[in-house]
C-alpha positions in Angstrom: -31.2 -17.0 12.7 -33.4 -14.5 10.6 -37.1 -14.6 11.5 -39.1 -16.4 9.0 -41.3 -13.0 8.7 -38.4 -11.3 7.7 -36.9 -13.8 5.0 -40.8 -14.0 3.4 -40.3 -10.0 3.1 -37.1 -10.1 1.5 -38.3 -13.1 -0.7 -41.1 -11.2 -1.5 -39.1 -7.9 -2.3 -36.8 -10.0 -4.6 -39.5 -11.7 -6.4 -41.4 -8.3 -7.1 -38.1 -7.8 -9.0 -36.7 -5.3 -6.7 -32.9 -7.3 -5.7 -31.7 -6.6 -2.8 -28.0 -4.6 -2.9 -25.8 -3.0 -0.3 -22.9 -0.1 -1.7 -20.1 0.8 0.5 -18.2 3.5 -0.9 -14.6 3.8 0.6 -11.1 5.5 -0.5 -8.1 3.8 -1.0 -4.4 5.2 -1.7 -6.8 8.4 -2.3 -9.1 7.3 -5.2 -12.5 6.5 -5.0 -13.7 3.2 -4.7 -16.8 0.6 -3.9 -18.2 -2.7 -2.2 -21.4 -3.7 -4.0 -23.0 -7.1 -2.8 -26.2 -7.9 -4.0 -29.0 -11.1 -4.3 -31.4 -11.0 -7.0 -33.7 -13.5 -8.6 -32.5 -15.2 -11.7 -34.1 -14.1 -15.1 -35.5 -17.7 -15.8 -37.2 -17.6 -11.9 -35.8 -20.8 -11.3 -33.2 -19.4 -8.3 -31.4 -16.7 -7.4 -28.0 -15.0 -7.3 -25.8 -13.6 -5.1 -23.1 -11.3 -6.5 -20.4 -9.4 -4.7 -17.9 -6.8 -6.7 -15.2 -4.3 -4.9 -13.5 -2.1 -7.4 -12.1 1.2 -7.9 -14.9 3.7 -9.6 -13.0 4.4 -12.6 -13.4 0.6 -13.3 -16.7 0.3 -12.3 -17.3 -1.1 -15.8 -14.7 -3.2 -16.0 -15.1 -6.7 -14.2 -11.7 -7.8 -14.8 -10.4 -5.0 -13.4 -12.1 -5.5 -10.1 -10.2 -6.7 -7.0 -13.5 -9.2 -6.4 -16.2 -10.2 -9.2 -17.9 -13.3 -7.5 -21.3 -14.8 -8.5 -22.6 -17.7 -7.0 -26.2 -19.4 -8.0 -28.6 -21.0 -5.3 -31.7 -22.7 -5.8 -33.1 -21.9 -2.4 -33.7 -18.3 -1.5 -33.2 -19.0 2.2 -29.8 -20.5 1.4 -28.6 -17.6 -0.4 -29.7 -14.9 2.0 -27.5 -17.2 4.8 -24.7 -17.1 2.1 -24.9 -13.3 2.4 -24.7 -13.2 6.2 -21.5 -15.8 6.6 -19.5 -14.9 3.7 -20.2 -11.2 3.6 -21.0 -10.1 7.1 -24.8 -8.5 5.9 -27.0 -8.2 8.5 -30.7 -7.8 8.0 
């Protein structure tokens, strides 16, 4: 369970348009390669967005040639920021 003064800082960071987004960069059969996962408010402010990509670098800009390009939507800010924590393993 997050503190509740902690989730009305990250709300507040994501509603000052500043998403929250963690990179890990890693190598893999010797090429470059990353783990972005992300949660950002939706353009029309009416809930937010949790994204999570892993790709090699050279694809970067290339969805469908990512191994995982997963969006979900969520109404609820405190329900995406828990969506972070059990499917992705982010810790805040």
């Amino acid at each position: 369970m997050i503190p509740e003064e902690i989730l009305l800082k990250l709300k507040e960071q994501v509603h000052n348009k500043k998403h929250i987004q963690i990179n890990e960069n890693y190598v893999i059969n010797g090429e470059a390669a990353c783990k972005e996962t992300y949660l950002r408010r939706k353009i029309d402010k009416t809930g937010y967005i949790v994204g999570h990509d892993d790709f090699l670098e050279k694809f970067e800009d290339i969805p469908d040639l990512h191994f995982k390009y997963e969006r979900k939507e969520f109404e609820n800010f405190n329900d995406a920021v828990y969506f972070l924590i059990e499917n992705y393993g982010i810790n805040f």
